[in-house]
PyMOL Python script that loads the backbone (N, CA, C, O; Angstrom):
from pymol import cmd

cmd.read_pdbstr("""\
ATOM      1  N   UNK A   1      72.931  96.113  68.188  1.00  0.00           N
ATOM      2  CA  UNK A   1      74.269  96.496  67.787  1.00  0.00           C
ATOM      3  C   UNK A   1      75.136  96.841  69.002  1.00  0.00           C
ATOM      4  O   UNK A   1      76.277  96.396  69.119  1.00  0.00           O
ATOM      5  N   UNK A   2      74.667  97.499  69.735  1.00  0.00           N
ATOM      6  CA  UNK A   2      75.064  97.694  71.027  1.00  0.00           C
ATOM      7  C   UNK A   2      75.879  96.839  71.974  1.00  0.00           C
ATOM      8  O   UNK A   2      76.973  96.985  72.519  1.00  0.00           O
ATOM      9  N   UNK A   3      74.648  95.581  71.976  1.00  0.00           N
ATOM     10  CA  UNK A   3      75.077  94.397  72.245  1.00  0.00           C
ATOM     11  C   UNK A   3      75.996  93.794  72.054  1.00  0.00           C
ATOM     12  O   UNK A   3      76.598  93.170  72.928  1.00  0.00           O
ATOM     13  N   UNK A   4      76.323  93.851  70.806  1.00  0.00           N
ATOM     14  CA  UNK A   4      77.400  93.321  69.786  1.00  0.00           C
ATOM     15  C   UNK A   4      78.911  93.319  70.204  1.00  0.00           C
ATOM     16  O   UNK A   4      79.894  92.590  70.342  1.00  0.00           O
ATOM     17  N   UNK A   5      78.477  94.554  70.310  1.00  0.00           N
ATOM     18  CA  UNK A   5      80.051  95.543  70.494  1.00  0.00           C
ATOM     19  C   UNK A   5      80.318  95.236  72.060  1.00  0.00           C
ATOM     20  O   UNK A   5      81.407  94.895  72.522  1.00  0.00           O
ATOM     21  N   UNK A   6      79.157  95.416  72.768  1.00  0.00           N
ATOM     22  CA  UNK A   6      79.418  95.405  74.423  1.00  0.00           C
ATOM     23  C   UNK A   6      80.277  93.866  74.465  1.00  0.00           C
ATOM     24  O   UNK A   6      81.410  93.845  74.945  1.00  0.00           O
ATOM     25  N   UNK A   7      79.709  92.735  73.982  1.00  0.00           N
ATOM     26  CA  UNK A   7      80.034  91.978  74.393  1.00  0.00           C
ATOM     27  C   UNK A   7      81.553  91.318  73.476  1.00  0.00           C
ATOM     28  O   UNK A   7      82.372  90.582  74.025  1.00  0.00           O
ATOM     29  N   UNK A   8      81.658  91.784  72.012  1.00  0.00           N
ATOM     30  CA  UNK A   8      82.933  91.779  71.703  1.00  0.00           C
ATOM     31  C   UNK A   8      84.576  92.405  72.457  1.00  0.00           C
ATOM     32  O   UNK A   8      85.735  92.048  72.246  1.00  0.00           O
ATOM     33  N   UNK A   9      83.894  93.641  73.534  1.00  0.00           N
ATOM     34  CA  UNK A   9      84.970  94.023  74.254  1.00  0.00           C
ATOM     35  C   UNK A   9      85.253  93.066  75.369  1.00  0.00           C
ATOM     36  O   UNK A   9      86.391  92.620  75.518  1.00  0.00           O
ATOM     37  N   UNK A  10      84.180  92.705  76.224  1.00  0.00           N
ATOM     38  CA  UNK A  10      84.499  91.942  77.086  1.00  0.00           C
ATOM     39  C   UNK A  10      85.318  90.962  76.630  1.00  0.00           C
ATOM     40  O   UNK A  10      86.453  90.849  77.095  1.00  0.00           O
ATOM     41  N   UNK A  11      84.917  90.253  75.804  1.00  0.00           N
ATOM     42  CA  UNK A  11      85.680  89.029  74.652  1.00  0.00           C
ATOM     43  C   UNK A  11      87.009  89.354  74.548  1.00  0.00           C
ATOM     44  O   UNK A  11      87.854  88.496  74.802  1.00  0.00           O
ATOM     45  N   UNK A  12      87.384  90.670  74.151  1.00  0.00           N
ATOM     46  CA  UNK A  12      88.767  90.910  73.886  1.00  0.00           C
ATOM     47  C   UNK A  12      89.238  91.244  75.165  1.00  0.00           C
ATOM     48  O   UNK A  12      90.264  90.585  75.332  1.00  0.00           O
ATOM     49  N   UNK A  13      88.976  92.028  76.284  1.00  0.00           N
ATOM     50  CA  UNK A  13      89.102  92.245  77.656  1.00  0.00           C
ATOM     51  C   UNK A  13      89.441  90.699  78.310  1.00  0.00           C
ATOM     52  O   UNK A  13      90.408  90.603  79.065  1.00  0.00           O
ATOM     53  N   UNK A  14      88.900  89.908  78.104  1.00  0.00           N
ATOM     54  CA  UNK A  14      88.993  88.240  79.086  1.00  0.00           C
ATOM     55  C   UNK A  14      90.132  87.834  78.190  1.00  0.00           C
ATOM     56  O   UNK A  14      90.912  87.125  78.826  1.00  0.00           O
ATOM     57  N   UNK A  15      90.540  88.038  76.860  1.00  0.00           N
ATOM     58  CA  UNK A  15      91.476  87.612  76.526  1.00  0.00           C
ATOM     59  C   UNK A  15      92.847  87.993  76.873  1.00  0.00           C
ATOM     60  O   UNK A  15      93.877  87.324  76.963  1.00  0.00           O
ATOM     61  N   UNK A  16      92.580  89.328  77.058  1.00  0.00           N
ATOM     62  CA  UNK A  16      94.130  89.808  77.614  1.00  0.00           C
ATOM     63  C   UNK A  16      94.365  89.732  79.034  1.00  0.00           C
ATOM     64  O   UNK A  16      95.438  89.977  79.585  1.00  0.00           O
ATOM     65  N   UNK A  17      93.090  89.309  79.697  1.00  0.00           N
ATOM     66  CA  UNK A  17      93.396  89.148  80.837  1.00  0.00           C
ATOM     67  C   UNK A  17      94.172  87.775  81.575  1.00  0.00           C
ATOM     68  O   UNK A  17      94.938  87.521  82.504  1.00  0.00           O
ATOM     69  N   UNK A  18      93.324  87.018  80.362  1.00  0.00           N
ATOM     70  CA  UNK A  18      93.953  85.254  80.638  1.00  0.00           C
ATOM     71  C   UNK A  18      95.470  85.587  79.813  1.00  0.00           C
ATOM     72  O   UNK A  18      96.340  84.806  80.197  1.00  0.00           O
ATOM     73  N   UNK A  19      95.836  86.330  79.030  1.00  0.00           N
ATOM     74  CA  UNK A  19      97.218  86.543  78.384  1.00  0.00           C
ATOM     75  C   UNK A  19      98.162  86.894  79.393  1.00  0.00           C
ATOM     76  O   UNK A  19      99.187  86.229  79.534  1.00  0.00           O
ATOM     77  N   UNK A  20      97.844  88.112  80.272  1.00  0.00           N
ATOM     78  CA  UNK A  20      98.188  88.437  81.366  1.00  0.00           C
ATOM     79  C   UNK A  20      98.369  87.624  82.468  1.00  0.00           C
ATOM     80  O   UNK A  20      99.572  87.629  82.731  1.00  0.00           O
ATOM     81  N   UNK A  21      97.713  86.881  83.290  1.00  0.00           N
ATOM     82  CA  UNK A  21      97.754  86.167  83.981  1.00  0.00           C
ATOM     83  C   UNK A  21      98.772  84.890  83.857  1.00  0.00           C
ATOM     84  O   UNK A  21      99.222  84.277  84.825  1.00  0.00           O
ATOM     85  N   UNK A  22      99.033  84.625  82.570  1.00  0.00           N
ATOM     86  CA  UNK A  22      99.696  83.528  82.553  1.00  0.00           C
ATOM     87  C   UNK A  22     100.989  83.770  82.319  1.00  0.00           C
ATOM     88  O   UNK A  22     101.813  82.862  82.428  1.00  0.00           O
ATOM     89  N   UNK A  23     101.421  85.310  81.886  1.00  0.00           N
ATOM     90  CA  UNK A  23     102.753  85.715  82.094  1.00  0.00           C
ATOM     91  C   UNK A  23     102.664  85.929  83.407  1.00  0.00           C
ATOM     92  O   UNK A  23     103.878  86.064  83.555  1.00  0.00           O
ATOM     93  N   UNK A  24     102.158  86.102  84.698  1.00  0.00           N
ATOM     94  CA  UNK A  24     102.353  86.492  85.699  1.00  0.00           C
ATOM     95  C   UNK A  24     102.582  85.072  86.329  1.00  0.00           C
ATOM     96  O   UNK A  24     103.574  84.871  87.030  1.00  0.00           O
ATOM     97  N   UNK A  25     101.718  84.155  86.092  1.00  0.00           N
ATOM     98  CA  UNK A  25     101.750  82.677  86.803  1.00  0.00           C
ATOM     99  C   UNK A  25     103.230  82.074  86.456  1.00  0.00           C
ATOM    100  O   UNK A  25     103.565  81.037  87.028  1.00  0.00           O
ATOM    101  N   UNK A  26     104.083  82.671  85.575  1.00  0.00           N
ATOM    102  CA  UNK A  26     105.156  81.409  84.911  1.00  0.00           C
ATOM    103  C   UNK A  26     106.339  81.670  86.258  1.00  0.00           C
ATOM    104  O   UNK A  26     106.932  82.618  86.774  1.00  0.00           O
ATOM    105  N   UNK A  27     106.244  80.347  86.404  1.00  0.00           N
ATOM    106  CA  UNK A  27     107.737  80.459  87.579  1.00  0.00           C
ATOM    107  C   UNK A  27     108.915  80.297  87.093  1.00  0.00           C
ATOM    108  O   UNK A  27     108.927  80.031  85.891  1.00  0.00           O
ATOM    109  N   UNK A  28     109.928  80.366  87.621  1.00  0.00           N
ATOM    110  CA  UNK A  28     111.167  79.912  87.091  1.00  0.00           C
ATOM    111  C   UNK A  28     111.478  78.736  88.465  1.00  0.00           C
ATOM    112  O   UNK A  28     110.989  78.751  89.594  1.00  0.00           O
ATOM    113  N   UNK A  29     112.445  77.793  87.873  1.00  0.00           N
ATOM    114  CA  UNK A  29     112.708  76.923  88.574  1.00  0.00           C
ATOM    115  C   UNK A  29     114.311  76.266  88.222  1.00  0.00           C
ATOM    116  O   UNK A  29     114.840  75.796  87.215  1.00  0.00           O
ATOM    117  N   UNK A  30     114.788  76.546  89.789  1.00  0.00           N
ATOM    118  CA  UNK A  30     116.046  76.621  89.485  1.00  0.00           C
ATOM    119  C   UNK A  30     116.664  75.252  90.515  1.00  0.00           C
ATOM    120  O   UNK A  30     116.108  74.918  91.561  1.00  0.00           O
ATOM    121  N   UNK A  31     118.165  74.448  89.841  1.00  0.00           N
ATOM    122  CA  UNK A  31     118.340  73.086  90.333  1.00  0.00           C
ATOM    123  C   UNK A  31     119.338  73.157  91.384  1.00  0.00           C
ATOM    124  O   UNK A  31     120.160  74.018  91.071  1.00  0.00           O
ATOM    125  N   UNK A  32     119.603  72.644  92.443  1.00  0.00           N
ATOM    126  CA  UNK A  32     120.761  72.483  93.307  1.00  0.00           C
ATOM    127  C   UNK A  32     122.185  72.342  92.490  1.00  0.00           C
ATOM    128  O   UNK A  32     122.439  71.301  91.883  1.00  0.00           O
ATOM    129  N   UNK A  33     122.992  73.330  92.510  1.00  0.00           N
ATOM    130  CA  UNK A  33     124.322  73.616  92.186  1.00  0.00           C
ATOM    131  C   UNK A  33     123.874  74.488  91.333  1.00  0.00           C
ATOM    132  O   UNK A  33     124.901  75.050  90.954  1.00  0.00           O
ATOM    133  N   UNK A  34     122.932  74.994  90.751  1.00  0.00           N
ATOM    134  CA  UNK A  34     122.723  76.359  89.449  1.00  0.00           C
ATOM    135  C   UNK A  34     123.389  77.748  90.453  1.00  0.00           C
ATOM    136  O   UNK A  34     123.492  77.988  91.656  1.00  0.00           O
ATOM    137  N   UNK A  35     123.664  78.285  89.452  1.00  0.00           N
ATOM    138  CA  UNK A  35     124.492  80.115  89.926  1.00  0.00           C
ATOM    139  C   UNK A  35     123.417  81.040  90.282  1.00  0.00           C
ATOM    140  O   UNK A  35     122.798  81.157  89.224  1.00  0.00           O
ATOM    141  N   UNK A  36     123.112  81.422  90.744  1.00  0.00           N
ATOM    142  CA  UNK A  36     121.781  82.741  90.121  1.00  0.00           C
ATOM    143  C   UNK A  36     122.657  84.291  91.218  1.00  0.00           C
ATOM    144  O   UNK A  36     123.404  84.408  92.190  1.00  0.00           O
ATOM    145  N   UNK A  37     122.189  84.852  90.588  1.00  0.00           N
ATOM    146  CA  UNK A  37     121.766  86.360  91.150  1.00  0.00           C
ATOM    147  C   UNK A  37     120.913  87.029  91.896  1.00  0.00           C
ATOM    148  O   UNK A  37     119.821  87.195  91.352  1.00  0.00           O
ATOM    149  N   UNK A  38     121.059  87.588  93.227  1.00  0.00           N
ATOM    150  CA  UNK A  38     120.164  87.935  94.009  1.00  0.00           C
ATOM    151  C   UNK A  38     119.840  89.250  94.000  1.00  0.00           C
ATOM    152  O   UNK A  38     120.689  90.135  94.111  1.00  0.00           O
ATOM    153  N   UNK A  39     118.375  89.500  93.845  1.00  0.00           N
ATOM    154  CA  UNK A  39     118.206  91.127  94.015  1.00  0.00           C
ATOM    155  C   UNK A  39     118.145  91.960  95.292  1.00  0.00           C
ATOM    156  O   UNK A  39     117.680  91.668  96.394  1.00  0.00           O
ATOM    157  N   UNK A  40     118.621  92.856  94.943  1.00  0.00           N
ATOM    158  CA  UNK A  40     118.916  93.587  96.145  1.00  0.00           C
ATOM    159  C   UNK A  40     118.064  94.739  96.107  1.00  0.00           C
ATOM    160  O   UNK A  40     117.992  95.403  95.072  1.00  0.00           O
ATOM    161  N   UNK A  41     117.252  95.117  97.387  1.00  0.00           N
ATOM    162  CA  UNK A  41     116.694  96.601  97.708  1.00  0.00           C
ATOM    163  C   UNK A  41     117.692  97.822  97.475  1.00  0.00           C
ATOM    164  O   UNK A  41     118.172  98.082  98.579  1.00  0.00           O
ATOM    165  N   UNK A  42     118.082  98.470  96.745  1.00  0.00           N
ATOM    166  CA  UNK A  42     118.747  99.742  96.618  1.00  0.00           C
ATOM    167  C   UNK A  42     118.307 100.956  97.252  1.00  0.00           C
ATOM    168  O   UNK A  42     119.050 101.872  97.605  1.00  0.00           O
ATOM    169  N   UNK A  43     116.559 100.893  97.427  1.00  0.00           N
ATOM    170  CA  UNK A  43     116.143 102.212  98.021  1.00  0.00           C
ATOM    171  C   UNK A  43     117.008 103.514  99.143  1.00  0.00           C
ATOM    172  O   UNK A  43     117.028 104.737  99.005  1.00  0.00           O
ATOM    173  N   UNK A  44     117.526 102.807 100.020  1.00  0.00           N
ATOM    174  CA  UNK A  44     118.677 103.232 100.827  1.00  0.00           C
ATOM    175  C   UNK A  44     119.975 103.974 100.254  1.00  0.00           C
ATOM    176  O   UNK A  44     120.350 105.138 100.394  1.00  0.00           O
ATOM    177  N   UNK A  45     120.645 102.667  99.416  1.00  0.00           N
ATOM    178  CA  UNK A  45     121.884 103.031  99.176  1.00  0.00           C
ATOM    179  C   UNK A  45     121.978 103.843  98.304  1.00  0.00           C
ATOM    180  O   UNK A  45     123.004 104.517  98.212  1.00  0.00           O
ATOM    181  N   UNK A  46     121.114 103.968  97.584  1.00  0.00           N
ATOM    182  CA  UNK A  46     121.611 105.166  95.759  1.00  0.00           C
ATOM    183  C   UNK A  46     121.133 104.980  94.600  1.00  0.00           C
ATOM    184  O   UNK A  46     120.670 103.844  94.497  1.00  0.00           O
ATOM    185  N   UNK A  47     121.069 105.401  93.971  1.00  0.00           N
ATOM    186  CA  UNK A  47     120.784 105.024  92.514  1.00  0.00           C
ATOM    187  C   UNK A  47     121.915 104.160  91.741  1.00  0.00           C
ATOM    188  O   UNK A  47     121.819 103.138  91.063  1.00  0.00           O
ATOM    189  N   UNK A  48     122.964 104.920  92.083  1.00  0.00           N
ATOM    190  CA  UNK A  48     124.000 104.115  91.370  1.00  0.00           C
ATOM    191  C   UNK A  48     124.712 103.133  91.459  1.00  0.00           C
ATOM    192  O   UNK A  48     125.831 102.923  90.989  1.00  0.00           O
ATOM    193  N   UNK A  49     123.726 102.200  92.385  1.00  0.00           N
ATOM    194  CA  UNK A  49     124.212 100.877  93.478  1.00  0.00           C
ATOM    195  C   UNK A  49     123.753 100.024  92.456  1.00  0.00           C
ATOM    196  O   UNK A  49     122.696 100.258  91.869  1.00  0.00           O
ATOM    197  N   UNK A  50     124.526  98.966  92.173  1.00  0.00           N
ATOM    198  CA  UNK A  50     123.861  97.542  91.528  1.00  0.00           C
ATOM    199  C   UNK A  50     122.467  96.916  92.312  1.00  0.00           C
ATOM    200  O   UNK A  50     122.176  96.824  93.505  1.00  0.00           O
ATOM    201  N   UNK A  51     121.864  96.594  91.253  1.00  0.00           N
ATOM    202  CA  UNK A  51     120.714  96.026  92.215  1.00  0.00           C
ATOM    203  C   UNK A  51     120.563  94.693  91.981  1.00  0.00           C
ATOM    204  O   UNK A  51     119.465  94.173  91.785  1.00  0.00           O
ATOM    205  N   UNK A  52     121.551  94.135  91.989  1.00  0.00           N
ATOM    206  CA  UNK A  52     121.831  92.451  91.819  1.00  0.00           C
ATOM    207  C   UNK A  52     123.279  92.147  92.372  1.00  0.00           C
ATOM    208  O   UNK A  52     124.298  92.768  92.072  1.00  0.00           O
ATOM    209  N   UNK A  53     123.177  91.070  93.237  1.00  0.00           N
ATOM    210  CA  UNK A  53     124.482  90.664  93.607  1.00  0.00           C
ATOM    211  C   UNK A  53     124.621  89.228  93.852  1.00  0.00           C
ATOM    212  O   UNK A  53     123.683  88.625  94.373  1.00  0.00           O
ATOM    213  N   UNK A  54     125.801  88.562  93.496  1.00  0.00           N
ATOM    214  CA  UNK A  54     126.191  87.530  93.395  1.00  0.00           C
ATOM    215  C   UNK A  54     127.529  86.889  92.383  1.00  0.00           C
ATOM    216  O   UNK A  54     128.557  87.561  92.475  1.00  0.00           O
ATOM    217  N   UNK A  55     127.577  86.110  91.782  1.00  0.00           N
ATOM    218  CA  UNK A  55     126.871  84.857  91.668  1.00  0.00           C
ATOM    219  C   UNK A  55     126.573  84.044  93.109  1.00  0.00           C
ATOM    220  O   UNK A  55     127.498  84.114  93.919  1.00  0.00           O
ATOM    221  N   UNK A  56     125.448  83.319  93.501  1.00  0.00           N
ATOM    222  CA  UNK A  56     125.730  82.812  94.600  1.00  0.00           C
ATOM    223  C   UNK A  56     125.022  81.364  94.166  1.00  0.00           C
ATOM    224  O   UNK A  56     123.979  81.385  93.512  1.00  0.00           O
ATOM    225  N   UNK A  57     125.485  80.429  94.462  1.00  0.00           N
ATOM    226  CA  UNK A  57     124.906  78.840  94.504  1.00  0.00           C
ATOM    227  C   UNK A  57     123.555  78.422  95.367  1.00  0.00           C
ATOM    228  O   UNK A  57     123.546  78.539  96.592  1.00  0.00           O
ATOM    229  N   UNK A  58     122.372  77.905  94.600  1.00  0.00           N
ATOM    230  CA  UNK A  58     121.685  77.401  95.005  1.00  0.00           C
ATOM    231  C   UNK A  58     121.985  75.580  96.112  1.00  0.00           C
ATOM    232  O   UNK A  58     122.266  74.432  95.767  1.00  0.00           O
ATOM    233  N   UNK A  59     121.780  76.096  97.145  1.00  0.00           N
ATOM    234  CA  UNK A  59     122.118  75.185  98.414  1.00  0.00           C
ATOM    235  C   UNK A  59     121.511  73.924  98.255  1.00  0.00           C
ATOM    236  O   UNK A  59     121.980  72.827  97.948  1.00  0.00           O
ATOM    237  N   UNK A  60     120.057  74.409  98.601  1.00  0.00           N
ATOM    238  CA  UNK A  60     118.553  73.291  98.560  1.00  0.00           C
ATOM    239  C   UNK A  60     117.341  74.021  98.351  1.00  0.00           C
ATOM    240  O   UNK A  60     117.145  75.174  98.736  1.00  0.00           O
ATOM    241  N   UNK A  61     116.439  73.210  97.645  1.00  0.00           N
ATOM    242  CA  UNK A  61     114.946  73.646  97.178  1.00  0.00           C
ATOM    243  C   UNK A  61     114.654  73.296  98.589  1.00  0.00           C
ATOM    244  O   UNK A  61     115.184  72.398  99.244  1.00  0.00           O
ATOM    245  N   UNK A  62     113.557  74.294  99.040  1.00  0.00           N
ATOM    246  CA  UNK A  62     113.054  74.441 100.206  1.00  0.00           C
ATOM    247  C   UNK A  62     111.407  74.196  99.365  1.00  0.00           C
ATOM    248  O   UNK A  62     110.834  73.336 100.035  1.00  0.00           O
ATOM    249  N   UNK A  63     110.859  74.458  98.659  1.00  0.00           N
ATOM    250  CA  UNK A  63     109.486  74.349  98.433  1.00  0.00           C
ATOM    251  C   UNK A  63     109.567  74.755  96.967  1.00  0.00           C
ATOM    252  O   UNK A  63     110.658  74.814  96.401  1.00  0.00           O
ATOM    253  N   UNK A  64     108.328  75.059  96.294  1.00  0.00           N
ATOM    254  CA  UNK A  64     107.927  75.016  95.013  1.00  0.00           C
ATOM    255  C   UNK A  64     108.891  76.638  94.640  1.00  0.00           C
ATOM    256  O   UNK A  64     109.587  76.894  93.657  1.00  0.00           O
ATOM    257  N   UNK A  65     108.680  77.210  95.447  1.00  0.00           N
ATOM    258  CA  UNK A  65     109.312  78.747  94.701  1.00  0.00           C
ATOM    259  C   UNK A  65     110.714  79.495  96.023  1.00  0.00           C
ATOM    260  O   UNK A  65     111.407  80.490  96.236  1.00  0.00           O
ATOM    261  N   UNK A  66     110.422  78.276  96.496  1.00  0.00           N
ATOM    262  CA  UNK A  66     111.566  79.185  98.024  1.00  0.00           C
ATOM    263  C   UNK A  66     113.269  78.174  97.873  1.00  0.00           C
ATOM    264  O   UNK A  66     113.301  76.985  97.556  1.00  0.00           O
ATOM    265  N   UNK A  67     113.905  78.608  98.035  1.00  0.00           N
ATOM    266  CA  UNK A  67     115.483  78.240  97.681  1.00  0.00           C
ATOM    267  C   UNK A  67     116.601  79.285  98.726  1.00  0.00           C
ATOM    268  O   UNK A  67     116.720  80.488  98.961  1.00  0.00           O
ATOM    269  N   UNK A  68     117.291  77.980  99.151  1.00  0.00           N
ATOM    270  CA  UNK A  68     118.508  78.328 100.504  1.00  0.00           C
ATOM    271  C   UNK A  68     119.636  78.463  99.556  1.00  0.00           C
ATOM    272  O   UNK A  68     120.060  77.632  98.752  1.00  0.00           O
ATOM    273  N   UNK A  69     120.094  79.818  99.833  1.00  0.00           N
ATOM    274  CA  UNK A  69     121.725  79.841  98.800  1.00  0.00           C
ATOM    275  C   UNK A  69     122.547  79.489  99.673  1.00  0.00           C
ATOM    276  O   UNK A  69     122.411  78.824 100.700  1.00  0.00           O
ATOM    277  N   UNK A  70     123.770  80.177  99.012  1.00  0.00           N
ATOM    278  CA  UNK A  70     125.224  79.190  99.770  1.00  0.00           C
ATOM    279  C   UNK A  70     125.684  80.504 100.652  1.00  0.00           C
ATOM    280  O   UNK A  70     126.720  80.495 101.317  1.00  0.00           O
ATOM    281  N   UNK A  71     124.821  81.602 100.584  1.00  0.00           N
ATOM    282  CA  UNK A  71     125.048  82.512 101.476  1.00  0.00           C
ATOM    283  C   UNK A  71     124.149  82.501 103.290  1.00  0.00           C
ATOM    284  O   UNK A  71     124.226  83.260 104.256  1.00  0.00           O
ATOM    285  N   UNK A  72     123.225  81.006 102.961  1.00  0.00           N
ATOM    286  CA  UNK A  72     122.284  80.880 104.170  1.00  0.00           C
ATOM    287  C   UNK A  72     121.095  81.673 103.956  1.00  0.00           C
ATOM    288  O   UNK A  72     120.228  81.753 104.827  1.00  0.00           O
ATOM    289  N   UNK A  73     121.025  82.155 103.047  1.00  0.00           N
ATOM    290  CA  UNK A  73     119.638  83.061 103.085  1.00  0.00           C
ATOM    291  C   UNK A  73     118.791  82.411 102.521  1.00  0.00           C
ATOM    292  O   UNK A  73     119.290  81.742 101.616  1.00  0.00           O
ATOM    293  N   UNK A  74     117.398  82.249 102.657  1.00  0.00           N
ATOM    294  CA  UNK A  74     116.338  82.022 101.908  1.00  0.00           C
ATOM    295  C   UNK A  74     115.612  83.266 101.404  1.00  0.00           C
ATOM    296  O   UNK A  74     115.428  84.377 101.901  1.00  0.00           O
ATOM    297  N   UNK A  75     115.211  82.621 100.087  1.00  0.00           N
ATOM    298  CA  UNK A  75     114.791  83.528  98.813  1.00  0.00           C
ATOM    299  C   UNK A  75     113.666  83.076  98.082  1.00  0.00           C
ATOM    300  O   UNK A  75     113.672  81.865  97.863  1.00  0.00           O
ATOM    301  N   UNK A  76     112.827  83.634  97.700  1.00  0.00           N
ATOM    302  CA  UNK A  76     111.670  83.570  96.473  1.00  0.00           C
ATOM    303  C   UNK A  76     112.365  83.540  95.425  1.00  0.00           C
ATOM    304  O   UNK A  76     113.504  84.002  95.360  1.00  0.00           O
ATOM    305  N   UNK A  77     111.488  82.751  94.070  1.00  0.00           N
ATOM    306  CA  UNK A  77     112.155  83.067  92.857  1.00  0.00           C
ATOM    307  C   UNK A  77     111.778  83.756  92.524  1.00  0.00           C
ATOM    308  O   UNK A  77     112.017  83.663  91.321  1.00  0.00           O
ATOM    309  N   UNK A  78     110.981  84.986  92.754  1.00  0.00           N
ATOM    310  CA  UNK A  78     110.780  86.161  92.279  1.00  0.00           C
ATOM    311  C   UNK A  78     112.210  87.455  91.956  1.00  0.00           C
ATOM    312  O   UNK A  78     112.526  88.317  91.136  1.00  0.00           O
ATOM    313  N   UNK A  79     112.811  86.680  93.536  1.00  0.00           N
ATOM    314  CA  UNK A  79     113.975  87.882  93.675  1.00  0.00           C
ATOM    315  C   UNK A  79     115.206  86.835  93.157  1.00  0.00           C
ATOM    316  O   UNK A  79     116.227  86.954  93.834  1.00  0.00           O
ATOM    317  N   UNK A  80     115.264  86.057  92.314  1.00  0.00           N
ATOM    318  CA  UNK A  80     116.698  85.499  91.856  1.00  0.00           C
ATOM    319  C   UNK A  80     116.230  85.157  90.304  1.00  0.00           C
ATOM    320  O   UNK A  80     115.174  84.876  89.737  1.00  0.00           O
ATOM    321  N   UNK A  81     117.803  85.366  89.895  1.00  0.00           N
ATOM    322  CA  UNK A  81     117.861  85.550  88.500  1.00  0.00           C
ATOM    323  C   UNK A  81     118.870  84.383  87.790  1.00  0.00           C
ATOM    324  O   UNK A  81     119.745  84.065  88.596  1.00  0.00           O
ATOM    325  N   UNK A  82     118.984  83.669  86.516  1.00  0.00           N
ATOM    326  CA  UNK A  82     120.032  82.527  86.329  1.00  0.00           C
ATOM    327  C   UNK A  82     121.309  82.993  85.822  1.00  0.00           C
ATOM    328  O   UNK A  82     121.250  83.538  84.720  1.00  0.00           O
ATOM    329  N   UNK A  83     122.492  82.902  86.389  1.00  0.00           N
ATOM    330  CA  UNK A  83     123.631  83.682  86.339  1.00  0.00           C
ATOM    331  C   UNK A  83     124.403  82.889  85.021  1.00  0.00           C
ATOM    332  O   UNK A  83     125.107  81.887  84.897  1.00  0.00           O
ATOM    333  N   UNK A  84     123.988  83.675  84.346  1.00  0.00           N
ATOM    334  CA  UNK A  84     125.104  83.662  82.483  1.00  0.00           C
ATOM    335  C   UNK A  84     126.609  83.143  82.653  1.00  0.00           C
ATOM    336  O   UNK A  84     126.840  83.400  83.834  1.00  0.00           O
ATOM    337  N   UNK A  85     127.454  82.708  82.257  1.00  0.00           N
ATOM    338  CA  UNK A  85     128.766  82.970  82.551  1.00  0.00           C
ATOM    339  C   UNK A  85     129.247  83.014  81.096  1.00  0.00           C
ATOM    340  O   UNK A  85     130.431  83.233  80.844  1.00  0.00           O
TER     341      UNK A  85
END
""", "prot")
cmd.dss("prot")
cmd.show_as("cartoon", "prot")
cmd.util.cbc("prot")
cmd.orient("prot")
């Protein structure tokens, strides 16, 4: 019985882990001329600082997750967001 149970948790444990993982794996992928939003470190400035700024234009895809805006900076898509209008 022991058994049972030991190994039904793991079962449910590997499931949320592969659940997990694959919200963490999903990229976003964004096209030359799209708007997005860049995040910004606030730690410095305040609490009451926006921590997104833009709209700024995607330039060129540099690689699978890296992108040159129209500000010259290169960025992860971790730190850009798709700008609504």
């Amino acid at each position: 019985m022991i058994k049972e149970v030991h190994d039904a948790m793991e079962e449910a444990e590997a499931k949320v882990m592969l659940k997990f993982g694959d919200r963490l794996s999903r990229r976003r992928t964004f096209k030359v001329g799209q708007k997005v939003l860049k995040w910004i470190d606030n730690k410095s400035n305040g609490v009451l600082q926006p921590n997104w700024t833009g709209p700024l234009t995607i330039k060129e895809v540099l690689g699978t997750a890296t992108y040159r805006l129209s500000d010259d900076t290169v960025h992860a898509d971790r730190n850009l967001c798709l700008y609504y209008q």
